[in-house]
PyMOL commands that place a pseudoatom at each C-alpha (Angstrom):
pseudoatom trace, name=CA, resn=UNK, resi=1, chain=A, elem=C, hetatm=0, pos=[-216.611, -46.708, 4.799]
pseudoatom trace, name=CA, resn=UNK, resi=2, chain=A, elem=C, hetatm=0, pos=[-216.467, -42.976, 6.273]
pseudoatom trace, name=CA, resn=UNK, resi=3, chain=A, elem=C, hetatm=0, pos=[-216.307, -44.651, 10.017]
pseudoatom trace, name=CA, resn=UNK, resi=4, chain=A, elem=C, hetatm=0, pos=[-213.235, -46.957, 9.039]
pseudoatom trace, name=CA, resn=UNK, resi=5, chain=A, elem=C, hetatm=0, pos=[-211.344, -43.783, 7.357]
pseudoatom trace, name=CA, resn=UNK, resi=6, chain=A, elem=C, hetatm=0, pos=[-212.098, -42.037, 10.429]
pseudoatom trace, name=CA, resn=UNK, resi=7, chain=A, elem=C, hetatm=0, pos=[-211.171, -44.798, 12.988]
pseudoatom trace, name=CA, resn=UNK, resi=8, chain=A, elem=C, hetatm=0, pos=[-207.924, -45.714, 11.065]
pseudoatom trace, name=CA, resn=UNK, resi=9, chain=A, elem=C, hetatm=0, pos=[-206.791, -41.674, 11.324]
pseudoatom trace, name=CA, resn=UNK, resi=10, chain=A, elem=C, hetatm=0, pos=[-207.768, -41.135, 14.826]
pseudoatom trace, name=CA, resn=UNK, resi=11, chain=A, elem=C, hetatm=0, pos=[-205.552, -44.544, 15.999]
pseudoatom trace, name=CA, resn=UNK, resi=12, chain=A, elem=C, hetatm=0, pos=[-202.695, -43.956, 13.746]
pseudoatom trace, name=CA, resn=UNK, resi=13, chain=A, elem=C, hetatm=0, pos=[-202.799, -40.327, 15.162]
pseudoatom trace, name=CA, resn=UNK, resi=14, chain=A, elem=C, hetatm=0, pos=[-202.722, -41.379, 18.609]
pseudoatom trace, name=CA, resn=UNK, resi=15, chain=A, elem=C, hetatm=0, pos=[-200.118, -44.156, 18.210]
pseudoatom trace, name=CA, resn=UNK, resi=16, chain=A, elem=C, hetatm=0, pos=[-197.608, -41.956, 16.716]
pseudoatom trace, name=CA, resn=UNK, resi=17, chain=A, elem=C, hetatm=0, pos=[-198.567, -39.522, 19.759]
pseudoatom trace, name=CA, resn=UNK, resi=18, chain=A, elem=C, hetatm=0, pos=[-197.522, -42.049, 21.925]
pseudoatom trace, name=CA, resn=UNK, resi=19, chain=A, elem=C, hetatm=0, pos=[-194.654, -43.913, 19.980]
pseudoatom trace, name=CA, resn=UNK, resi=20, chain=A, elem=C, hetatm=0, pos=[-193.256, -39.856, 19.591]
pseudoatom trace, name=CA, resn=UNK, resi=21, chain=A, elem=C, hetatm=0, pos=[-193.518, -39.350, 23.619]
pseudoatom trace, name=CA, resn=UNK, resi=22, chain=A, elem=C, hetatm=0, pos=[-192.063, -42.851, 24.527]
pseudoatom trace, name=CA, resn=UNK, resi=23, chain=A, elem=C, hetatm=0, pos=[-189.540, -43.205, 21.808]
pseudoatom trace, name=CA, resn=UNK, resi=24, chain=A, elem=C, hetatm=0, pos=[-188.723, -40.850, 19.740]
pseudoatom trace, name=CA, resn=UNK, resi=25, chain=A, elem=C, hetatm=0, pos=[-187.062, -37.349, 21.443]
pseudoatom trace, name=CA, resn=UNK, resi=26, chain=A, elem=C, hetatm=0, pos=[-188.107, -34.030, 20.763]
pseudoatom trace, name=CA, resn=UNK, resi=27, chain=A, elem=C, hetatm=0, pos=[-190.971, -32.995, 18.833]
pseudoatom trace, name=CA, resn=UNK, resi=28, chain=A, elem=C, hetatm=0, pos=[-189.944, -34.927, 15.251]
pseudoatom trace, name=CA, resn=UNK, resi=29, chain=A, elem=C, hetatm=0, pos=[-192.501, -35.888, 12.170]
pseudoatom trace, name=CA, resn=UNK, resi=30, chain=A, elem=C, hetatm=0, pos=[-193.587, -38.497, 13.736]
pseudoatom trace, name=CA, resn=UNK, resi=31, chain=A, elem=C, hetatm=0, pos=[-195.983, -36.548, 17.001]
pseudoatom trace, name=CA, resn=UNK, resi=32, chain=A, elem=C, hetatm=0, pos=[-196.820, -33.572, 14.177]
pseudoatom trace, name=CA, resn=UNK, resi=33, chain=A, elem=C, hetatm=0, pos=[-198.104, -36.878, 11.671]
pseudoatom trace, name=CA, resn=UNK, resi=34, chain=A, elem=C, hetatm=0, pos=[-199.867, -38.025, 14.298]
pseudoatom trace, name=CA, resn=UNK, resi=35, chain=A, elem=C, hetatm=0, pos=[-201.690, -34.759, 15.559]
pseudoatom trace, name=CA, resn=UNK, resi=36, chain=A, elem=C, hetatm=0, pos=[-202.310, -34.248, 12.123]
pseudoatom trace, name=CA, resn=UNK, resi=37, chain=A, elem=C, hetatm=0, pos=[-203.885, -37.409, 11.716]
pseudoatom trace, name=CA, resn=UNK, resi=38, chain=A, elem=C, hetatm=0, pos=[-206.035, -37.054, 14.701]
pseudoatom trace, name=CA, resn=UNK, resi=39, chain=A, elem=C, hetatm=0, pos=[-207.264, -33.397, 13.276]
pseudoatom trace, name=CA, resn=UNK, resi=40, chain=A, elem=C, hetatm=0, pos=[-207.590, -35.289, 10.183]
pseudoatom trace, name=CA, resn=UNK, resi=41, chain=A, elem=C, hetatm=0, pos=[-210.191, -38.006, 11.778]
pseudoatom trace, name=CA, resn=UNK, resi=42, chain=A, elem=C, hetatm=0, pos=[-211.917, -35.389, 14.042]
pseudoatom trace, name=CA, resn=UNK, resi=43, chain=A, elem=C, hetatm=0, pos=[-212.807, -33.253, 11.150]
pseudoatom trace, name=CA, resn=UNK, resi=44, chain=A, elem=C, hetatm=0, pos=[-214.023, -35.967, 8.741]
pseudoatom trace, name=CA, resn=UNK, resi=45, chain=A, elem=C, hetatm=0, pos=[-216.290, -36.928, 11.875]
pseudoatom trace, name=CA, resn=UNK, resi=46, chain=A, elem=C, hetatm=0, pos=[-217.317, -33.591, 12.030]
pseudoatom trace, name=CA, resn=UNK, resi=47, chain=A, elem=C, hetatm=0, pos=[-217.794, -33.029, 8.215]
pseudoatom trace, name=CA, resn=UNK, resi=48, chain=A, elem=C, hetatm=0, pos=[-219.909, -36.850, 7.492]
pseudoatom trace, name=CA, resn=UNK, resi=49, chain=A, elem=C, hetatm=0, pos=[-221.657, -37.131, 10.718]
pseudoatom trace, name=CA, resn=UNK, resi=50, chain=A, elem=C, hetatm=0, pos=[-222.521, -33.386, 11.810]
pseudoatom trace, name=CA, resn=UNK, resi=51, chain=A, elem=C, hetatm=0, pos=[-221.438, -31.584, 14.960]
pseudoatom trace, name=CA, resn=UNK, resi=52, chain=A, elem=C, hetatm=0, pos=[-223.090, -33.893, 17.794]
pseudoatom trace, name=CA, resn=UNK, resi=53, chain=A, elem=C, hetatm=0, pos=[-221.044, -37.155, 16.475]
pseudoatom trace, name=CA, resn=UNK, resi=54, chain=A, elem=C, hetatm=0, pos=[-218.311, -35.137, 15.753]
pseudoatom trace, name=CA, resn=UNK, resi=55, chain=A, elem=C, hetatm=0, pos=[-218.129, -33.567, 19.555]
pseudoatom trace, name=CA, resn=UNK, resi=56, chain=A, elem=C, hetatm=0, pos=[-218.504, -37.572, 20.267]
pseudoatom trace, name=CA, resn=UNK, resi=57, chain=A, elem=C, hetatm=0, pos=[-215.460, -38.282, 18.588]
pseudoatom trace, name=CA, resn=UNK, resi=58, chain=A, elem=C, hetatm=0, pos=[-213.680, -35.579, 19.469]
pseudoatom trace, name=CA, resn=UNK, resi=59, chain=A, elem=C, hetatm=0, pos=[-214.083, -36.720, 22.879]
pseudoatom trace, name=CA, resn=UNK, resi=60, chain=A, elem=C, hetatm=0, pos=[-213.326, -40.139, 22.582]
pseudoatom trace, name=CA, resn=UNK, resi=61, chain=A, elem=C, hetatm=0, pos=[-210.269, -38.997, 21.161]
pseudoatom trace, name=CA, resn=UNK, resi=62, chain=A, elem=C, hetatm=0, pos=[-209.649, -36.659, 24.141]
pseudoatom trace, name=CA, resn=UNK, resi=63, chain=A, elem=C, hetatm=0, pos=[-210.587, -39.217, 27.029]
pseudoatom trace, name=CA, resn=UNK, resi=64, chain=A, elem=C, hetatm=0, pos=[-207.992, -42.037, 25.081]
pseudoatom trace, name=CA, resn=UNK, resi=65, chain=A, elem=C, hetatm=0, pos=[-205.058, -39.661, 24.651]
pseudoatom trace, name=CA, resn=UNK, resi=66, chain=A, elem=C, hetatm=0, pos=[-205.245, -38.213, 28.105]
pseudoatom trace, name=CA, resn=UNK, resi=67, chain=A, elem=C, hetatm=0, pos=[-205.607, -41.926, 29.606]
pseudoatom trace, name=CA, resn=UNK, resi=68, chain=A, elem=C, hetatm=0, pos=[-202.966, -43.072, 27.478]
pseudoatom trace, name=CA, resn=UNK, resi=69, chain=A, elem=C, hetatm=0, pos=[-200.658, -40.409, 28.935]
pseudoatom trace, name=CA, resn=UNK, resi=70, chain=A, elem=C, hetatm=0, pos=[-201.808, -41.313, 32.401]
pseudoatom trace, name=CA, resn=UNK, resi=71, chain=A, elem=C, hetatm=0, pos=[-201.330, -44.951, 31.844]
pseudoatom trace, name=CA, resn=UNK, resi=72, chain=A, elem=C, hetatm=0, pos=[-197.530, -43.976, 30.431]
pseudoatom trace, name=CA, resn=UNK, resi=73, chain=A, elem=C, hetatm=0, pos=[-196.303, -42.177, 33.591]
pseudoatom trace, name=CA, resn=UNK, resi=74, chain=A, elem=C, hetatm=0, pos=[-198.101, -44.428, 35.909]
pseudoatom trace, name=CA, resn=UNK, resi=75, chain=A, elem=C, hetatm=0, pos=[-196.954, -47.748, 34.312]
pseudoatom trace, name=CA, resn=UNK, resi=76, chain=A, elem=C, hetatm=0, pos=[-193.510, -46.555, 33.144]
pseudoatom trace, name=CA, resn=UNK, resi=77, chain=A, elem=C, hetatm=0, pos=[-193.743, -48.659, 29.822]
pseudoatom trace, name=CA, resn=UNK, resi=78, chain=A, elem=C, hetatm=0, pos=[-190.000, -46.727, 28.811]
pseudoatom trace, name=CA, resn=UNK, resi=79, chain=A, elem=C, hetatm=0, pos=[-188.454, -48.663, 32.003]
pseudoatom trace, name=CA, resn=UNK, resi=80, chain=A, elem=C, hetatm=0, pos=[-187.944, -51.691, 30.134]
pseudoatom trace, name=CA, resn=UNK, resi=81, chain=A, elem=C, hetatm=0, pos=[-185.653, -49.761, 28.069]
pseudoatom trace, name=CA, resn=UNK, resi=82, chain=A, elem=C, hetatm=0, pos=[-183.739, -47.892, 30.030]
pseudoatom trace, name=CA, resn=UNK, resi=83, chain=A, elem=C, hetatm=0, pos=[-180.164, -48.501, 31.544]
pseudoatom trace, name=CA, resn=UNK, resi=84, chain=A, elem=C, hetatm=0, pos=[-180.734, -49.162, 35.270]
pseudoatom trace, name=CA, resn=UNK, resi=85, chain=A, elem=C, hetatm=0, pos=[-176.289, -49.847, 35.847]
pseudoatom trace, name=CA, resn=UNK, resi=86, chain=A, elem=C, hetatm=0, pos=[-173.758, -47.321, 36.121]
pseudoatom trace, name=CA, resn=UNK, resi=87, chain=A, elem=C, hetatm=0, pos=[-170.218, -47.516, 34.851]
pseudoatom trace, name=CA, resn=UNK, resi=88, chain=A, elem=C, hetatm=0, pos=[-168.125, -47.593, 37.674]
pseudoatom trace, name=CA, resn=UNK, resi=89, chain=A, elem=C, hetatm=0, pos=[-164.730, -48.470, 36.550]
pseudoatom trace, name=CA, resn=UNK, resi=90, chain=A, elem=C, hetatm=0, pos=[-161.813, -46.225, 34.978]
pseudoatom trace, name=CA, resn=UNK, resi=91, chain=A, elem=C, hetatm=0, pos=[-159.727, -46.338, 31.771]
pseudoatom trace, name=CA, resn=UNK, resi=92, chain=A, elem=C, hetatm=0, pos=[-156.792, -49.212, 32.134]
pseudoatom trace, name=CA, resn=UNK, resi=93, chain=A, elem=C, hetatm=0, pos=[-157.847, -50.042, 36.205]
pseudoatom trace, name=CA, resn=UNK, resi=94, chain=A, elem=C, hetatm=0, pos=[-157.308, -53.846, 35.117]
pseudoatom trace, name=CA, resn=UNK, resi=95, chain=A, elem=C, hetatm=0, pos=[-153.634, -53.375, 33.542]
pseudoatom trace, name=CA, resn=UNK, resi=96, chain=A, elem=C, hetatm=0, pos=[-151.480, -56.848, 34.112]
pseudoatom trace, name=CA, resn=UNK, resi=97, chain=A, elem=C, hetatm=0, pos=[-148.198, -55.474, 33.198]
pseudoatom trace, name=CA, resn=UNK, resi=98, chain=A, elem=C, hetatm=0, pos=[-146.358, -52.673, 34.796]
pseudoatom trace, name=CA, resn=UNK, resi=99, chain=A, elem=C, hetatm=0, pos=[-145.635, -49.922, 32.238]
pseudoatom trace, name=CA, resn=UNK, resi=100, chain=A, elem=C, hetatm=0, pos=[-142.745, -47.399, 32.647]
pseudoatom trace, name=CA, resn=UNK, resi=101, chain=A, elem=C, hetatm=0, pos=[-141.799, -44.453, 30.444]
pseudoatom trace, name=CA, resn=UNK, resi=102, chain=A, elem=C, hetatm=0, pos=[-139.723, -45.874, 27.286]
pseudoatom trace, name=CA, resn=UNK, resi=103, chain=A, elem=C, hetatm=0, pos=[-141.560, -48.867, 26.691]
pseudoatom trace, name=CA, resn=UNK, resi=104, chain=A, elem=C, hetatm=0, pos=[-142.254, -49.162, 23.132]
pseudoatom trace, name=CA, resn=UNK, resi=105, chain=A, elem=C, hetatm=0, pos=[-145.370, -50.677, 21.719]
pseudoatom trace, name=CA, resn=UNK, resi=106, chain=A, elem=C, hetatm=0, pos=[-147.602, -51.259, 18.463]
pseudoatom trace, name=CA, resn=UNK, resi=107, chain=A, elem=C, hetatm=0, pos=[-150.570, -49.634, 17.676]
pseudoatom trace, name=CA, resn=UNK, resi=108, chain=A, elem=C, hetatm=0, pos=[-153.792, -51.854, 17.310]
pseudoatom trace, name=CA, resn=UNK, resi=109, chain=A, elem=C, hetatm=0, pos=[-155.885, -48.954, 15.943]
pseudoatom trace, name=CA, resn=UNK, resi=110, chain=A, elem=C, hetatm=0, pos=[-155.832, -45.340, 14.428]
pseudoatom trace, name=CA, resn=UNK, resi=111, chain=A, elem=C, hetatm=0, pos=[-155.030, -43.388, 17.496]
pseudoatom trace, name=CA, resn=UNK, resi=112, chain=A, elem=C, hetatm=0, pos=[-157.262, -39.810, 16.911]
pseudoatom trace, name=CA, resn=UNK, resi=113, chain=A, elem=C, hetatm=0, pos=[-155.704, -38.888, 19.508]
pseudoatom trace, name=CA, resn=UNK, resi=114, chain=A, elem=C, hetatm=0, pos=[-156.922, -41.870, 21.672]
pseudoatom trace, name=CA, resn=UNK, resi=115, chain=A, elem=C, hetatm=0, pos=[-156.741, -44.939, 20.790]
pseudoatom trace, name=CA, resn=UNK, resi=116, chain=A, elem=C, hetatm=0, pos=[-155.542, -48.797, 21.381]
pseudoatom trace, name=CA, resn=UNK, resi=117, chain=A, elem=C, hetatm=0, pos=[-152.122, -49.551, 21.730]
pseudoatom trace, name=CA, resn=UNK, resi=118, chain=A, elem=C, hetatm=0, pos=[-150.473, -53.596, 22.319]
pseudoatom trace, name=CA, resn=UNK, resi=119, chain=A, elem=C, hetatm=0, pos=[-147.533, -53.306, 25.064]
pseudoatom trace, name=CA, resn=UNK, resi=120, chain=A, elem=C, hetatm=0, pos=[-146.445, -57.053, 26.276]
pseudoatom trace, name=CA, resn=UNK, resi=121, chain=A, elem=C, hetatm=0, pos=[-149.154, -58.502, 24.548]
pseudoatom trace, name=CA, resn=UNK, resi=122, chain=A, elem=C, hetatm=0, pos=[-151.862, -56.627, 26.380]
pseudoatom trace, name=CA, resn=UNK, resi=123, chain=A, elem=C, hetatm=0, pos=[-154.191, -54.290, 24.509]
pseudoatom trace, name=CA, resn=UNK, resi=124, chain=A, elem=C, hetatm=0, pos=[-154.546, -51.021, 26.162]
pseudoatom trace, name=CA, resn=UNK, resi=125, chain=A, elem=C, hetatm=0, pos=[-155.756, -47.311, 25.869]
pseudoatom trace, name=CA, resn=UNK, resi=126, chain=A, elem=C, hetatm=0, pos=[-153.426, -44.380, 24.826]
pseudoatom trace, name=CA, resn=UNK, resi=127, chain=A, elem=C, hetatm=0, pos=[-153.308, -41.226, 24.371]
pseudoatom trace, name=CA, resn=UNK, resi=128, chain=A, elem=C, hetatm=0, pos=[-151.325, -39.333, 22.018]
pseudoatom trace, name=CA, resn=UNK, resi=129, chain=A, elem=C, hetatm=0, pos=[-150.642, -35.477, 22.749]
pseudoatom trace, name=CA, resn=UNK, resi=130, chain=A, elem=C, hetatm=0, pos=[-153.093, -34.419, 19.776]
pseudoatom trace, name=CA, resn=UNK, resi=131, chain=A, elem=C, hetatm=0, pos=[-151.235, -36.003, 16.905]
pseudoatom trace, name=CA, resn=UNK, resi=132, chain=A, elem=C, hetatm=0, pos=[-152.570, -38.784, 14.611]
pseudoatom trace, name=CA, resn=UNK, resi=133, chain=A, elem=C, hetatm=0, pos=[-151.087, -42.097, 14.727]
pseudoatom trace, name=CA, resn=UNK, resi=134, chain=A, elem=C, hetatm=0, pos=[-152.501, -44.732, 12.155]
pseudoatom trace, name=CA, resn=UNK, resi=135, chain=A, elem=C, hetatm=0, pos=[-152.728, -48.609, 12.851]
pseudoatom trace, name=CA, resn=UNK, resi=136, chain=A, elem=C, hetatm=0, pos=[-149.814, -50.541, 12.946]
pseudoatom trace, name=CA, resn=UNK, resi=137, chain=A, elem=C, hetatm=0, pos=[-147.429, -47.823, 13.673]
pseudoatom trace, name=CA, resn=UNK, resi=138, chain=A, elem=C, hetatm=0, pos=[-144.508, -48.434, 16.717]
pseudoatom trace, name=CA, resn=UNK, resi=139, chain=A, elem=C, hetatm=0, pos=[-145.383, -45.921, 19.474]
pseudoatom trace, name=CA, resn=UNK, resi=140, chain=A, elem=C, hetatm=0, pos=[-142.976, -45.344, 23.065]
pseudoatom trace, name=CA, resn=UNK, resi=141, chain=A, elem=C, hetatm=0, pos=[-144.320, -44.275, 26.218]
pseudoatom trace, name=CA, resn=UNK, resi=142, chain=A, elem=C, hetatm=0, pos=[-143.620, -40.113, 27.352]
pseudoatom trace, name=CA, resn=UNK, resi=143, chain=A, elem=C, hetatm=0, pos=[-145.897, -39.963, 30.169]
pseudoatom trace, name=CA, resn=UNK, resi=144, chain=A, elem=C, hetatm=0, pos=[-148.025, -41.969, 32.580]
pseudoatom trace, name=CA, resn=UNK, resi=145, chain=A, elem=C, hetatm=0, pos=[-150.461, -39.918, 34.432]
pseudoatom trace, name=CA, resn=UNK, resi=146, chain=A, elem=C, hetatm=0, pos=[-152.425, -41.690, 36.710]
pseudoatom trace, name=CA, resn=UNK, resi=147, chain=A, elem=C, hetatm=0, pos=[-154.011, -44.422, 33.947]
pseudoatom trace, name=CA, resn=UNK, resi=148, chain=A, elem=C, hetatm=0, pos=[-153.890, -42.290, 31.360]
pseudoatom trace, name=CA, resn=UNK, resi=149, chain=A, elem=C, hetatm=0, pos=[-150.971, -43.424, 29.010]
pseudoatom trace, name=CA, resn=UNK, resi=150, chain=A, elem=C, hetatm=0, pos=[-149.337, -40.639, 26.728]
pseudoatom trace, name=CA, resn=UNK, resi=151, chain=A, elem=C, hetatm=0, pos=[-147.263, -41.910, 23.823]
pseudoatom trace, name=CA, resn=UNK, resi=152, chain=A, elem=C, hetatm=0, pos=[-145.472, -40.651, 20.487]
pseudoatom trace, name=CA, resn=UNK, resi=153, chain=A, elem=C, hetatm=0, pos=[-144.305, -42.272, 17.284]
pseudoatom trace, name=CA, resn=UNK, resi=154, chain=A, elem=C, hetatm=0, pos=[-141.068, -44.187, 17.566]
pseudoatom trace, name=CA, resn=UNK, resi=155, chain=A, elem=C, hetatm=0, pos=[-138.438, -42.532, 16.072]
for i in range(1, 155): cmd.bond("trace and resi %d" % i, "trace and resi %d" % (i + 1))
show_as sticks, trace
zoom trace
Protein backbone atom coordinates (compact mmCIF):
# COMPACT_ATOMS: atom_id res chain seq x y z
CA UNK A 1 0.00 0.00 0.00
CA UNK A 2 2.95 2.52 1.06
CA UNK A 3 4.56 1.91 -2.66
CA UNK A 4 1.16 2.84 -4.48
CA UNK A 5 0.78 6.14 -2.14
CA UNK A 6 4.20 6.85 -3.04
CA UNK A 7 4.05 6.09 -6.84
CA UNK A 8 0.65 7.94 -7.23
CA UNK A 9 2.44 11.32 -5.50
CA UNK A 10 5.62 11.16 -7.33
CA UNK A 11 3.54 10.90 -11.00
CA UNK A 12 0.91 13.34 -10.13
CA UNK A 13 3.88 15.59 -8.99
CA UNK A 14 5.66 15.27 -12.11
CA UNK A 15 2.64 15.59 -14.43
CA UNK A 16 1.56 18.80 -13.04
CA UNK A 17 5.43 19.77 -13.44
CA UNK A 18 5.07 19.22 -16.87
CA UNK A 19 1.34 20.18 -17.65
CA UNK A 20 2.56 23.73 -15.54
CA UNK A 21 5.74 24.15 -18.04
CA UNK A 22 3.79 23.22 -21.28
CA UNK A 23 0.50 24.78 -20.50
CA UNK A 24 -0.07 26.70 -17.96
CA UNK A 25 2.18 30.28 -17.77
CA UNK A 26 3.99 31.44 -14.95
CA UNK A 27 4.60 29.67 -11.87
CA UNK A 28 0.59 29.01 -10.82
CA UNK A 29 -0.82 26.17 -8.19
CA UNK A 30 -0.60 23.84 -10.42
CA UNK A 31 3.86 23.41 -10.71
CA UNK A 32 3.91 24.35 -6.64
CA UNK A 33 1.03 21.12 -6.27
CA UNK A 34 3.09 19.24 -8.15
CA UNK A 35 6.59 19.90 -6.46
CA UNK A 36 4.79 19.46 -3.46
CA UNK A 37 3.58 16.25 -4.41
CA UNK A 38 6.88 15.01 -5.52
CA UNK A 39 8.44 16.17 -1.90
CA UNK A 40 5.45 14.51 -0.66
CA UNK A 41 6.36 10.93 -2.39
CA UNK A 42 10.17 11.35 -1.84
CA UNK A 43 9.74 11.73 1.82
CA UNK A 44 7.21 8.92 2.44
CA UNK A 45 9.97 6.80 0.49
CA UNK A 46 12.36 8.05 2.72
CA UNK A 47 10.25 7.71 5.96
CA UNK A 48 8.74 3.65 5.07
CA UNK A 49 11.66 2.36 3.25
CA UNK A 50 14.84 4.06 4.98
CA UNK A 51 17.46 6.26 3.35
CA UNK A 52 18.99 3.77 0.60
CA UNK A 53 15.34 3.28 -1.13
CA UNK A 54 14.59 6.61 -0.48
CA UNK A 55 17.97 8.01 -2.36
CA UNK A 56 16.50 5.32 -5.06
CA UNK A 57 13.49 7.15 -5.43
CA UNK A 58 14.68 10.27 -5.17
CA UNK A 59 16.62 9.53 -8.13
CA UNK A 60 14.22 8.00 -10.19
CA UNK A 61 12.36 11.00 -9.68
CA UNK A 62 15.37 13.15 -10.69
CA UNK A 63 16.46 11.07 -13.90
CA UNK A 64 12.34 11.23 -15.13
CA UNK A 65 11.89 14.96 -14.56
CA UNK A 66 15.15 15.97 -16.12
CA UNK A 67 14.38 13.53 -19.22
CA UNK A 68 11.01 14.74 -19.37
CA UNK A 69 12.32 18.30 -19.75
CA UNK A 70 14.79 17.12 -22.32
CA UNK A 71 12.23 15.22 -24.22
CA UNK A 72 9.93 18.70 -24.09
CA UNK A 73 12.48 21.01 -25.78
CA UNK A 74 13.75 18.40 -28.07
CA UNK A 75 10.32 17.15 -29.29
CA UNK A 76 8.48 20.49 -29.07
CA UNK A 77 5.17 18.76 -27.83
CA UNK A 78 3.68 22.81 -27.40
CA UNK A 79 4.11 23.09 -31.41
CA UNK A 80 0.95 21.49 -32.03
CA UNK A 81 -0.56 24.31 -30.30
CA UNK A 82 0.86 27.12 -31.35
CA UNK A 83 -0.15 29.67 -34.15
CA UNK A 84 2.35 29.11 -36.99
CA UNK A 85 0.23 32.24 -39.50
CA UNK A 86 0.54 35.80 -39.19
CA UNK A 87 -2.16 38.36 -39.75
CA UNK A 88 -1.27 40.18 -42.62
CA UNK A 89 -4.16 42.23 -43.62
CA UNK A 90 -5.46 45.77 -42.29
CA UNK A 91 -8.76 47.09 -40.85
CA UNK A 92 -11.47 47.67 -43.91
CA UNK A 93 -8.58 46.65 -46.91
CA UNK A 94 -11.63 44.66 -48.55
CA UNK A 95 -14.25 47.72 -48.55
CA UNK A 96 -16.76 47.33 -51.80
CA UNK A 97 -18.25 50.68 -51.60
CA UNK A 98 -16.54 53.97 -51.81
CA UNK A 99 -17.19 56.02 -48.65
CA UNK A 100 -16.96 59.87 -48.58
CA UNK A 101 -17.37 62.25 -45.64
CA UNK A 102 -21.32 62.76 -45.00
CA UNK A 103 -22.44 59.44 -45.61
CA UNK A 104 -24.72 58.43 -42.96
CA UNK A 105 -25.00 54.94 -41.64
CA UNK A 106 -26.48 52.57 -38.79
CA UNK A 107 -24.71 51.17 -36.15
CA UNK A 108 -24.59 47.25 -35.95
CA UNK A 109 -22.97 47.27 -32.48
CA UNK A 110 -22.11 49.41 -29.31
CA UNK A 111 -19.33 51.47 -30.68
CA UNK A 112 -16.74 51.86 -27.32
CA UNK A 113 -15.21 53.86 -29.25
CA UNK A 114 -14.71 51.24 -32.07
CA UNK A 115 -17.05 49.44 -33.29
CA UNK A 116 -19.29 48.06 -36.42
CA UNK A 117 -21.11 50.32 -38.42
CA UNK A 118 -23.67 49.19 -41.82
CA UNK A 119 -23.04 51.89 -44.75
CA UNK A 120 -24.73 50.55 -48.21
CA UNK A 121 -25.39 47.39 -46.78
CA UNK A 122 -21.80 46.56 -45.97
CA UNK A 123 -20.72 46.01 -42.38
CA UNK A 124 -17.65 47.86 -41.53
CA UNK A 125 -15.29 49.16 -38.70
CA UNK A 126 -15.57 52.70 -37.13
CA UNK A 127 -14.25 54.69 -35.01
CA UNK A 128 -15.83 57.23 -32.98
CA UNK A 129 -13.60 60.18 -31.52
CA UNK A 130 -13.90 58.67 -27.83
CA UNK A 131 -17.63 58.94 -27.40
CA UNK A 132 -20.06 56.00 -26.87
CA UNK A 133 -22.47 55.15 -29.44
CA UNK A 134 -24.97 52.22 -28.59
CA UNK A 135 -26.45 49.72 -31.26
CA UNK A 136 -28.84 50.84 -33.57
CA UNK A 137 -28.04 54.44 -33.42
CA UNK A 138 -27.68 56.60 -37.07
CA UNK A 139 -24.00 57.67 -37.25
CA UNK A 140 -22.38 60.20 -40.42
CA UNK A 141 -18.97 60.04 -41.54
CA UNK A 142 -16.30 63.23 -40.20
CA UNK A 143 -13.17 61.75 -41.27
CA UNK A 144 -11.54 59.04 -43.36
CA UNK A 145 -7.98 58.52 -42.56
CA UNK A 146 -6.40 56.07 -44.48
CA UNK A 147 -9.00 52.93 -43.48
CA UNK A 148 -9.71 54.13 -40.43
CA UNK A 149 -13.36 55.55 -40.52
CA UNK A 150 -14.24 58.36 -37.88
CA UNK A 151 -17.93 58.99 -37.32
CA UNK A 152 -20.44 60.90 -34.88
CA UNK A 153 -24.09 60.58 -33.97
CA UNK A 154 -26.49 61.97 -36.52
CA UNK A 155 -27.91 64.94 -35.49
Amino acid sequence: MDWIVILILIVFGISLIIIEVIFVPGTTFVGIGGIICLIFGVYFGFNYYGTTIGFLILCIALITITSSFIYSLKAKPWEQFSLKETMTSTVNEDIGIKLIVGNIGLTTSDLKPVGKALFENEEIEVCTQGDFLSNGKEIKIIKIDHNKIYVQLNI
